[in-house]
C-alpha positions as CSV (number, residue, x, y, z in Angstrom):
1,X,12.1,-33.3,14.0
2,X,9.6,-32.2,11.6
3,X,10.1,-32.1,7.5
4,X,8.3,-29.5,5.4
5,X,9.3,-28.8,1.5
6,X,12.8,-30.5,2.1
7,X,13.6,-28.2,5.2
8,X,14.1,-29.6,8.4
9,X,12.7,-28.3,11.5
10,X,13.8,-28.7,15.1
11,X,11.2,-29.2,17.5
12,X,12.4,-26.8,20.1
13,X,12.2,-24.6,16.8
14,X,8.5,-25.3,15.9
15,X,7.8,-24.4,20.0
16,X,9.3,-21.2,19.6
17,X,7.6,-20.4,16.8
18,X,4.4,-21.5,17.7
19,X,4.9,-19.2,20.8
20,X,6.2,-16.0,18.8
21,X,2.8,-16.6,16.2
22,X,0.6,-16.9,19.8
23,X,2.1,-13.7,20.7
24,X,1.6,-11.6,17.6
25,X,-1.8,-13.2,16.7
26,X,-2.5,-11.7,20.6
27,X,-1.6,-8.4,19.4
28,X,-3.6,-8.3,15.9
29,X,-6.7,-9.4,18.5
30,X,-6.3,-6.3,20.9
31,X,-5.1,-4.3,17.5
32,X,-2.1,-3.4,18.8
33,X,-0.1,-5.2,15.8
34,X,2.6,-3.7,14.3
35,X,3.0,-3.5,10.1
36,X,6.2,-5.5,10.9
37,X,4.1,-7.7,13.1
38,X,1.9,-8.6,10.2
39,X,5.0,-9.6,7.9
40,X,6.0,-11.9,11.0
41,X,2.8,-13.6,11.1
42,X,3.2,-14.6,7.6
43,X,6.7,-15.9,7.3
44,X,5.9,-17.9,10.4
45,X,2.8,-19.4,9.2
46,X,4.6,-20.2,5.9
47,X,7.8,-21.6,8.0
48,X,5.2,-23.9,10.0
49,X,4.2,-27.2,8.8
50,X,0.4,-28.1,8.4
51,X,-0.3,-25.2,8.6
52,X,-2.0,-22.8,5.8
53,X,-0.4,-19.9,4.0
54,X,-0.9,-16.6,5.2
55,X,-3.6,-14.3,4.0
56,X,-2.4,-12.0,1.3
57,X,-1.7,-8.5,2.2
58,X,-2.5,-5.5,0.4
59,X,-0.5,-2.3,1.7
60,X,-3.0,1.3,1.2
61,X,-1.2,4.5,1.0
62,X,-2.9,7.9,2.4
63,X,-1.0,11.0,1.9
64,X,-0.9,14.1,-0.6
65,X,0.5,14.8,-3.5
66,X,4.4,14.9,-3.0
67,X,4.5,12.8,0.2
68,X,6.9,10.0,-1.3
69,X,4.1,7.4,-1.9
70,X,5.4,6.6,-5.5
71,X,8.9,6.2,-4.2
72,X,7.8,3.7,-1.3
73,X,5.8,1.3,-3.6
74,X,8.2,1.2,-6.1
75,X,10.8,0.0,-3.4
76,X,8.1,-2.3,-2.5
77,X,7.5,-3.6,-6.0
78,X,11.3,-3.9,-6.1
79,X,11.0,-6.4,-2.9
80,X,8.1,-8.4,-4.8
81,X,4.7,-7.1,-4.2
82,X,2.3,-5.9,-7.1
83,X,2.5,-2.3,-8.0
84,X,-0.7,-1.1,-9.1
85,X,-1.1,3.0,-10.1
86,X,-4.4,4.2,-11.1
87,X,-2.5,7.6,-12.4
88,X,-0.3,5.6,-14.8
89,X,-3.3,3.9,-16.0
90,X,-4.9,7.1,-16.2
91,X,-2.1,8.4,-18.5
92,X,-2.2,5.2,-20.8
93,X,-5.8,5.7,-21.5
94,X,-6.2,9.7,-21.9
95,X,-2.8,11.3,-22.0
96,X,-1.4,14.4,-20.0
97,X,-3.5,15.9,-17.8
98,X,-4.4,19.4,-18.8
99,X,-3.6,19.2,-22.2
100,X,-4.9,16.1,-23.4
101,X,-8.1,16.2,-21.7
102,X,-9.7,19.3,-19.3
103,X,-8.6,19.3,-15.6
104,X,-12.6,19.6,-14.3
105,X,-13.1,15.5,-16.1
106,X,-10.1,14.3,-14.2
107,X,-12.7,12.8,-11.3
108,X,-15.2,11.5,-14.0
109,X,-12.5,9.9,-16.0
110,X,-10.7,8.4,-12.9
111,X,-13.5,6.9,-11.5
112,X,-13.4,3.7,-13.9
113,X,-9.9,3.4,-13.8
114,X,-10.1,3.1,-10.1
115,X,-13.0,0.5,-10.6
116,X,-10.7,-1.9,-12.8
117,X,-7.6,-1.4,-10.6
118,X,-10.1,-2.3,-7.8
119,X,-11.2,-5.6,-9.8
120,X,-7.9,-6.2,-10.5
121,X,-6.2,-5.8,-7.1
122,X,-8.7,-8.5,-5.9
123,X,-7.7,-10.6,-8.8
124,X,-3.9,-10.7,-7.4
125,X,-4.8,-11.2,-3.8
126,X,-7.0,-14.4,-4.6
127,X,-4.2,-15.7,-6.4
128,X,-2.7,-14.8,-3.3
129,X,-0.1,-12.1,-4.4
130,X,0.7,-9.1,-2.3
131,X,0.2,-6.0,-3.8
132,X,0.7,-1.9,-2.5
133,X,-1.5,0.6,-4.6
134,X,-0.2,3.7,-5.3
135,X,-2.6,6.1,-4.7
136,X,-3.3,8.5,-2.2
137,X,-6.9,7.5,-0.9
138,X,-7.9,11.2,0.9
139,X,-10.6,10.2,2.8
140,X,-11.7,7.5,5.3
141,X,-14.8,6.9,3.4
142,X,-12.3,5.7,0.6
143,X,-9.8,4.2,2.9
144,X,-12.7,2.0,4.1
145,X,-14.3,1.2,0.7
146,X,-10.7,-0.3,-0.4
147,X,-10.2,-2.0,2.6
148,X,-13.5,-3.6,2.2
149,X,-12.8,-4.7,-1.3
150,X,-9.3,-6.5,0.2
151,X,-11.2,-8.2,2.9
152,X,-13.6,-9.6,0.2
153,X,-10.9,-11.0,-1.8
154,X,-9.1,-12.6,1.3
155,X,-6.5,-10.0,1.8
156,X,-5.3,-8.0,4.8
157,X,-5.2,-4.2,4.0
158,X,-2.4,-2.8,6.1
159,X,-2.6,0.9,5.5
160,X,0.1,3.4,5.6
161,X,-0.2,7.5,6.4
162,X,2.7,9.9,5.1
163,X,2.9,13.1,6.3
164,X,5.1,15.2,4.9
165,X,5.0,19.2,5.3
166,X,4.1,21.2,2.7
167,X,7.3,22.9,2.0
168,X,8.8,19.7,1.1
169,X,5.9,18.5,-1.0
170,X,6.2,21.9,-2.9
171,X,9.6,21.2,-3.7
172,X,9.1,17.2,-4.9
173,X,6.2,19.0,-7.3
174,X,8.3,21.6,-8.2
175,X,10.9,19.6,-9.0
176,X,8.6,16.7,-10.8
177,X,6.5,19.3,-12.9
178,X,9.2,19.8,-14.9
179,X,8.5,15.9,-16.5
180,X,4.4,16.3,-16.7
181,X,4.3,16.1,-20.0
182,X,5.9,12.4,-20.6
183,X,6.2,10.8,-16.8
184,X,2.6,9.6,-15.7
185,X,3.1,9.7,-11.9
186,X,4.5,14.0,-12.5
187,X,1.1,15.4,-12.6
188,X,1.8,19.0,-12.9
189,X,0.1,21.1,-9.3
190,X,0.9,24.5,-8.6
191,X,1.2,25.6,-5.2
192,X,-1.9,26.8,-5.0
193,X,-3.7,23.4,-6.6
194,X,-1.8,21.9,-3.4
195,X,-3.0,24.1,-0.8
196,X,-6.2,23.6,-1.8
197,X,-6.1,20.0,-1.6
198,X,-5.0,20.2,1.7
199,X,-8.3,21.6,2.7
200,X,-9.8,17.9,1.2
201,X,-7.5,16.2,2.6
202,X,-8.6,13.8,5.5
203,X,-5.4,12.3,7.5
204,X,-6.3,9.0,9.8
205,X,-7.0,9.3,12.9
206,X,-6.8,6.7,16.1
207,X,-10.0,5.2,14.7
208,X,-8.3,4.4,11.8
209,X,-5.6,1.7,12.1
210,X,-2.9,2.9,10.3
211,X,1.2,2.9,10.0
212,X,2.7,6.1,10.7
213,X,5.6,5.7,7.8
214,X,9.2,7.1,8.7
215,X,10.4,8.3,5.5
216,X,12.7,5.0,5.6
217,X,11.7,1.8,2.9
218,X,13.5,-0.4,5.4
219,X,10.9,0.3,7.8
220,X,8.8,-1.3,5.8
221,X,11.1,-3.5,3.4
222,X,12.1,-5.2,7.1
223,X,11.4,-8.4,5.4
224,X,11.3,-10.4,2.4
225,X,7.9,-11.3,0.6
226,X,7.9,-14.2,-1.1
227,X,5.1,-13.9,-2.8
């Protein structure tokens, strides 16, 4: 019998963890890991005695506007993780978009927000916090810069894609438009502002390891993070 933290562990337990972690550490080798399979890893490793705490994970989101990313990482932050939002930020510091300061700055103003929510993402994963950023990252250029950045500060980025067609995206804009003016996540788009991001719009492709997300929070919300 083995004792960690006041818990009691069976030995034929231990074995068949020790086996299940050989298995999934297997499949991040030949990267054929599952985004469940990652959560596994880490509520075995913490379950193990002697054993060190899981790297902290930090969950990217690629997808356009409308595609439900602010609805999955709030249901994340719900579970625990860190939320972190450039486009509230963005809001805090220069108001409605549009009105408060001219749609052409929106890149030059964003790009120091997205520096210090970079700084500070890495600040939560060395104190070993999970974290999901809400944001949309549009091209694997970006998608790899971020990833980089949660390597360096010993976290595993786990990135999700969510496609959604246009005709629903539409609608969610339509319908979210409506609260630009005092909700900072309701950036008001007309259609045509969301065709034409389409056109810069990069999805991942098999080169890219990525989560095709299901429309479902349980998909991902399978487990409980403690942190």
């Amino acid at each position: 019998m083995t004792r960690r933290d006041d818990i009691v562990l069976d030995d034929t337990v231990v074995n068949r963890l020790e086996r299940n972690l050989g298995v999934l550490l297997h499949a991040e080798h030949t990267d054929t890991l599952t985004l469940e399979g990652r959560f596994e890893i880490s509520r075995i490793s913490e379950a193990l005695p002697d054993r060190p705490g899981a790297a902290p994970r930090a969950i990217l989101m690629t997808g356009m506007p409308g595609a439900g990313k602010t609805t999955l990482a709030r249901a994340l932050e719900q579970a625990g993780l860190v939320r972190l939002c450039p486009d509230e930020e963005m809001f805090r510091r220069y108001g409605h978009y549009g009105q408060d300061f001219p749609r052409g700055q929106f890149r030059i103003r964003e790009a120091p927000v997205l520096k210090d929510i970079a700084l500070e993402l890495q600040e939560h994963l060395a104190a070993g916090r999970d974290v999901v950023v809400d944001h949309g990252f549009w091209t694997p250029e970006e998608r790899a810069q971020w990833a980089a950045t949660v390597t360096e500060a010993g976290g595993v980025p786990i990135l999700i894609y969510l496609p959604v067609p246009h005709e629903v995206r539409w609608e969610r804009i339509r319908e979210r438009n409506a609260k630009s003016l005092v909700d900072a996540n309701s950036i008001e788009f007309s259609e045509e502002d969301l065709l034409r991001f389409a056109g810069r719009f990069h999805p991942p492709t098999a080169d890219e390891p990525h989560i095709v997300y299901d429309g479902q929070p349980s998909s991902v919300l399978n487990y409980e993070f403690d942190g």
